[in-house]
KOLGU-324945 format. One line per 5 residues: number of its first residue (from 1); their letters; for each residue z, x, y of C-alpha. Coordinates in Angstrom, 3 decimals. Layout:
% residues N
NUM	a	Z/X/Y | ...
***
This chain:
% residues 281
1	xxxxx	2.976/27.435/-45.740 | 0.301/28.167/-42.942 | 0.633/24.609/-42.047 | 4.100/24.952/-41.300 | 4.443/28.038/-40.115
6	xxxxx	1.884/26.723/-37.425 | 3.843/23.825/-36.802 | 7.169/25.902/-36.144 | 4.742/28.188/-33.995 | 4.173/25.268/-31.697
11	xxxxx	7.109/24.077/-31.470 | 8.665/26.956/-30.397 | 5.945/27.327/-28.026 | 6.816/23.955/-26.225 | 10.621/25.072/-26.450
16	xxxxx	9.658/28.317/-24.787 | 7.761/26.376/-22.596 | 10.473/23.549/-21.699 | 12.870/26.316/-21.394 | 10.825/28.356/-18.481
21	xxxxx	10.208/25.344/-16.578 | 14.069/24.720/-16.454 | 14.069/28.310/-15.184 | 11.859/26.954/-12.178 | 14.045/24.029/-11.154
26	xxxxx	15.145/22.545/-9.089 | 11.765/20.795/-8.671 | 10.850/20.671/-4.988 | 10.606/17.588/-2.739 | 7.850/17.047/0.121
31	xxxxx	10.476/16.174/3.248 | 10.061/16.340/6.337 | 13.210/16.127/7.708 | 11.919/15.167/11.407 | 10.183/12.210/9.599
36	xxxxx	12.624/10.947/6.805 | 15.284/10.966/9.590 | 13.671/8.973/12.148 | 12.467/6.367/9.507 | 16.143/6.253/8.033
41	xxxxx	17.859/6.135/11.524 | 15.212/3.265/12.562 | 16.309/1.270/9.533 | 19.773/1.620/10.171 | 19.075/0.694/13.862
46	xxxxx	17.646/-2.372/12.281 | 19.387/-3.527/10.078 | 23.097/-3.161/11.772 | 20.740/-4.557/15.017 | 20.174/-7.576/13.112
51	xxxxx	23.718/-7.770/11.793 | 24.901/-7.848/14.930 | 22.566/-10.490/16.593 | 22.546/-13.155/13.701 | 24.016/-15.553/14.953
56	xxxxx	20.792/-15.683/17.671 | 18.074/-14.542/14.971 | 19.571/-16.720/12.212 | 17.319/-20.389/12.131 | 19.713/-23.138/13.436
61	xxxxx	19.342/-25.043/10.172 | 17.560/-24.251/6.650 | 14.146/-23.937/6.251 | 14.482/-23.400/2.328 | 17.049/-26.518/1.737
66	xxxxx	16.648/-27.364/-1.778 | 16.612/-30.641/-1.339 | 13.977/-33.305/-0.250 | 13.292/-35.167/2.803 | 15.636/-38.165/1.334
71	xxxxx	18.430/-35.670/0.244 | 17.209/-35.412/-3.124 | 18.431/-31.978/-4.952 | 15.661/-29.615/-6.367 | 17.663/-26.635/-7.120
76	xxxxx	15.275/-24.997/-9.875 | 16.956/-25.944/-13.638 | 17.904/-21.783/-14.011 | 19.222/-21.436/-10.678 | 21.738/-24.520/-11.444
81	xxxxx	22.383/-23.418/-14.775 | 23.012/-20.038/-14.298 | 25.551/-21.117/-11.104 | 27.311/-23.485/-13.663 | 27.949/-20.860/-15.942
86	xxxxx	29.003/-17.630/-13.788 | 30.902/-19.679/-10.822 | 34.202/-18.710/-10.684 | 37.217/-21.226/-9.639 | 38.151/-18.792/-6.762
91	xxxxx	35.054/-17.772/-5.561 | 36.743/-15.435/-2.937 | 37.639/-12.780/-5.021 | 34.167/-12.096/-6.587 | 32.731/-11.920/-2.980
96	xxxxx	35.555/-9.304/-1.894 | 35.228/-7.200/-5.002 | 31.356/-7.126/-4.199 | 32.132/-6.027/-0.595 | 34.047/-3.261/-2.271
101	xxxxx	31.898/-2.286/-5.093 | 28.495/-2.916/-2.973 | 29.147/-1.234/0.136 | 31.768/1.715/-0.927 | 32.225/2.540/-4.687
106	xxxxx	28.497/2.769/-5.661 | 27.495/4.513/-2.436 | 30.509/7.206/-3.156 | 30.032/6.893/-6.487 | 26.271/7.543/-6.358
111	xxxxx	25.758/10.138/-4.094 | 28.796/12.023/-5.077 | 27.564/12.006/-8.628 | 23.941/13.382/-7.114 | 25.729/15.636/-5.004
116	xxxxx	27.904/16.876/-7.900 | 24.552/16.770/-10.015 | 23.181/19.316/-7.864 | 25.674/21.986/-7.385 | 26.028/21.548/-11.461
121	xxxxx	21.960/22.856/-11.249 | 23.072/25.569/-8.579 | 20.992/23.225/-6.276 | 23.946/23.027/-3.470 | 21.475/23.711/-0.353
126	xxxxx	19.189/20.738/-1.889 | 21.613/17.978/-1.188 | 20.802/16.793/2.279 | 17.419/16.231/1.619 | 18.304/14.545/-1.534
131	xxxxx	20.487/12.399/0.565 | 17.864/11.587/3.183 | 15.687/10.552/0.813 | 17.992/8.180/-1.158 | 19.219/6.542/1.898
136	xxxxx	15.673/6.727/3.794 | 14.637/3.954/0.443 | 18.015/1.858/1.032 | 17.051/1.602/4.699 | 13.676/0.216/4.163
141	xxxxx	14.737/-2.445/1.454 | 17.536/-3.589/4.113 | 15.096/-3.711/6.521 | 12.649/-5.885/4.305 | 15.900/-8.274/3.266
146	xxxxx	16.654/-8.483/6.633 | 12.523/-10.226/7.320 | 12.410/-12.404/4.354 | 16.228/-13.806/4.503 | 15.907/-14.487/8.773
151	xxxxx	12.388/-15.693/7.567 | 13.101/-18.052/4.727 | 16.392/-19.531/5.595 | 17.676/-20.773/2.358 | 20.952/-22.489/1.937
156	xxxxx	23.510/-20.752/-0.085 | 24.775/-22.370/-3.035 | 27.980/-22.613/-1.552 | 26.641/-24.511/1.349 | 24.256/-26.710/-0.471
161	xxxxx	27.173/-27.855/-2.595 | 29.351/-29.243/0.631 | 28.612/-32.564/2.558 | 26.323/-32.172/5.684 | 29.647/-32.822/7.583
166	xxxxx	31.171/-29.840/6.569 | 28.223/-27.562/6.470 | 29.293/-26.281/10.097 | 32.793/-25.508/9.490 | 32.020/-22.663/7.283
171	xxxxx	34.288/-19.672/7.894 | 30.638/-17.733/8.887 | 27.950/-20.388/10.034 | 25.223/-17.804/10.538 | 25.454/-16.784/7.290
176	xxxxx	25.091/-20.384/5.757 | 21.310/-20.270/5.150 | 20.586/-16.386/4.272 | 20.984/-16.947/0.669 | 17.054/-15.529/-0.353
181	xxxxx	17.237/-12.739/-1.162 | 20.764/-11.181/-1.952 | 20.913/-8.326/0.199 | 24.169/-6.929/-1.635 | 22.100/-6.601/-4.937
186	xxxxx	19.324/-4.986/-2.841 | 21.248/-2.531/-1.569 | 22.967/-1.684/-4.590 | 19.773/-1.883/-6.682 | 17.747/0.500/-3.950
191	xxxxx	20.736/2.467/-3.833 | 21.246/3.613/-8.146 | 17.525/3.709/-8.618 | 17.261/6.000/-5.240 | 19.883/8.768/-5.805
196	xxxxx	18.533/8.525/-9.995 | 14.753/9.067/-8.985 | 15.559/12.006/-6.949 | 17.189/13.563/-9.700 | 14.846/13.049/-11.977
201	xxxxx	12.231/14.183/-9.617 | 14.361/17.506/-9.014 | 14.530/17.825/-12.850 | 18.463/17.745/-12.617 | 19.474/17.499/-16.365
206	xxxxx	22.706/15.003/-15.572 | 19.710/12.514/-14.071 | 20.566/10.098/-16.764 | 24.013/9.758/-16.049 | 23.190/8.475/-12.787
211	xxxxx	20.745/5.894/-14.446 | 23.279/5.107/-16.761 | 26.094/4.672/-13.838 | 24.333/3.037/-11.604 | 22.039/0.109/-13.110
216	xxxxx	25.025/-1.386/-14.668 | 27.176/-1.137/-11.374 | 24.096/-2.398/-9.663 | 23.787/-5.368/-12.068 | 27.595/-6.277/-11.605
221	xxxxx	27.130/-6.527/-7.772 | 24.231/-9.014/-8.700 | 27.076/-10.562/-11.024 | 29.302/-10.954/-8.488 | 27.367/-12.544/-5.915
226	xxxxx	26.329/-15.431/-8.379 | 30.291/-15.758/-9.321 | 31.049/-15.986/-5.333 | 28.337/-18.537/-5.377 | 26.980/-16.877/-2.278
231	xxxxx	23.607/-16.562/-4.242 | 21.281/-17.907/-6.725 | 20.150/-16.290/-9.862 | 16.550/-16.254/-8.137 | 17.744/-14.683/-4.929
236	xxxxx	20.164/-11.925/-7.268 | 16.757/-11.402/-9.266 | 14.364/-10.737/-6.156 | 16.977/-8.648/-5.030 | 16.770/-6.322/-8.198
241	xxxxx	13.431/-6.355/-8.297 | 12.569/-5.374/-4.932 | 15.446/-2.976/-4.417 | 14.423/-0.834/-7.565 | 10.912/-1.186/-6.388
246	xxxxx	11.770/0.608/-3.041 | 14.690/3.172/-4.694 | 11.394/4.221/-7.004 | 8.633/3.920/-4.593 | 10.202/6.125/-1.357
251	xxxxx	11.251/9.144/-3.461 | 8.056/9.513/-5.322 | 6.468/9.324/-2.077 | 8.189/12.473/-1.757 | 6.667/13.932/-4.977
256	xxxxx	5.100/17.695/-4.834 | 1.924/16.486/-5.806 | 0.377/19.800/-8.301 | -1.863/22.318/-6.759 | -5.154/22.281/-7.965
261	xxxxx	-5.414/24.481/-11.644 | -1.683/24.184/-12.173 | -2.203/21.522/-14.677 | -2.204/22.133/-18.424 | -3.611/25.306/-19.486
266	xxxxx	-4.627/26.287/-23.328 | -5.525/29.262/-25.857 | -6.117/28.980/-29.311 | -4.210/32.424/-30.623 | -4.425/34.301/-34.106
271	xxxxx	-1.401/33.719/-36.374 | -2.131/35.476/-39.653 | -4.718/33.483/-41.765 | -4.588/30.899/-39.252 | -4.443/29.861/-35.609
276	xxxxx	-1.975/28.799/-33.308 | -2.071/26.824/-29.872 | -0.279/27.854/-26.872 | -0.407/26.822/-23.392 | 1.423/25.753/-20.153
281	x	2.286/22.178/-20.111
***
């Protein structure tokens, strides 16, 4: 019975416990807006820049060709067999429904559910900076896509596929050889795992909805882009990768780092015959 009974005294403890800290959140964010805003409006400089001037920054042929010197192909085995398999027939309607999806239903659908997230925790006055910091990571990961693709020139699938004949008839011949990495899955990737981080930094309790929203939407871009045969699963992958690394990275940059003796704190107190622990977690 005194084992018990000092059992249900700590968990009630950690209850109480959980409970107060709720009473304390919204968790607070190191921003400074003067900084996060010129880094984000930098990036977006960027990044449209570079949209707008491809067709002078874009390498006049591939670099990354996937082919040999005597035309041989070496697209790697899973990059062919994954193409073969998600292709579709028409393969413009997977790239217009990623345009869609990519560029405005996750971006409403993200940072209106973080928005929403935060007036739900009485948190209204917290959603710019939570903004700021989600699109302050997208920026960055553009900005990184931007490098490698302009850098690495690889021919999209697409492309690869038609005769060198036709190669320059493409409807957009700039974007023929930006196939590593997919920037659509970047963005969407940096984009869910940005707005979700924040809330779970905050300490909003809907922070796994937005998880559970936004990697799947994320991962259907990726999808897409393979079925429009714009990419390969490598470049979809890379694109995953390094968007979530940037959507997790930049807000916990952001993290309120704990003062110094704010940590966990302990007492051992008298219960009856026996003793209980209590402390601030």
């Amino acid at each position: 019975m005194r084992r018990a009974l000092t059992i249900l005294s700590l968990s009630a403890v950690l209850l109480g416990t959980r409970a107060e800290a709720r009473a304390d959140e919204p968790r607070p964010l190191d921003v400074n807006p003067w900084v996060s805003g010129s880094i984000t409006v930098l990036g977006a400089t960027g990044w449209i820049g570079s949209e707008l001037g491809k067709p002078s920054l874009v390498p006049t042929q591939c670099r990354w060709c996937d082919r040999t010197t005597d035309g041989k192909d070496t697209v790697p085995g899973i990059d062919e067999s994954v193409r073969n398999g998600l292709k579709w027939s028409d393969i413009k309607t997977p790239a217009t429904i990623s345009d869609v999806v990519g560029f405005a239903g996750l971006p409403l659908l993200l940072l209106g559910g973080l928005a929403v997230t935060s007036v739900h925790e009485g948190a209204a006055k917290k959603i710019p900076e939570d903004f700021l910091v989600t699109i302050e990571a997208v920026m960055l990961a553009a900005d990184l896509n931007q490098l490698v693709k302009f850098s690495f020139a690889r021919e999209r699938p697409f492309v690869h596929a038609l005769p060198d004949s036709q190669k320059s008839s493409t409807a957009a011949p700039a974007d023929n050889d930006l196939s590593f990495y997919s920037g659509h899955t970047t963005l969407a990737f940096s984009l869910a795992t940005s707005a979700a981080t924040v809330a779970t930094l905050r300490g909003y309790r809907w922070a796994p909805v937005l998880w559970a929203v936004g990697l799947p939407m994320a991962a259907f871009v990726g999808y897409l882009r393979i079925a429009a045969d714009k990419h390969y699963f490598t470049d979809v992958m890379a694109g995953a990768l390094l968007g979530s690394a940037f959507g997790i990275a930049i807000p916990m940059l952001h993290r309120v780092r704990a003062s110094p003796g704010s940590g966990v704190t302990m007492q051992v107190v008298p219960m009856g015959t026996g003793l209980a622990l209590s402390g601030a977690f």
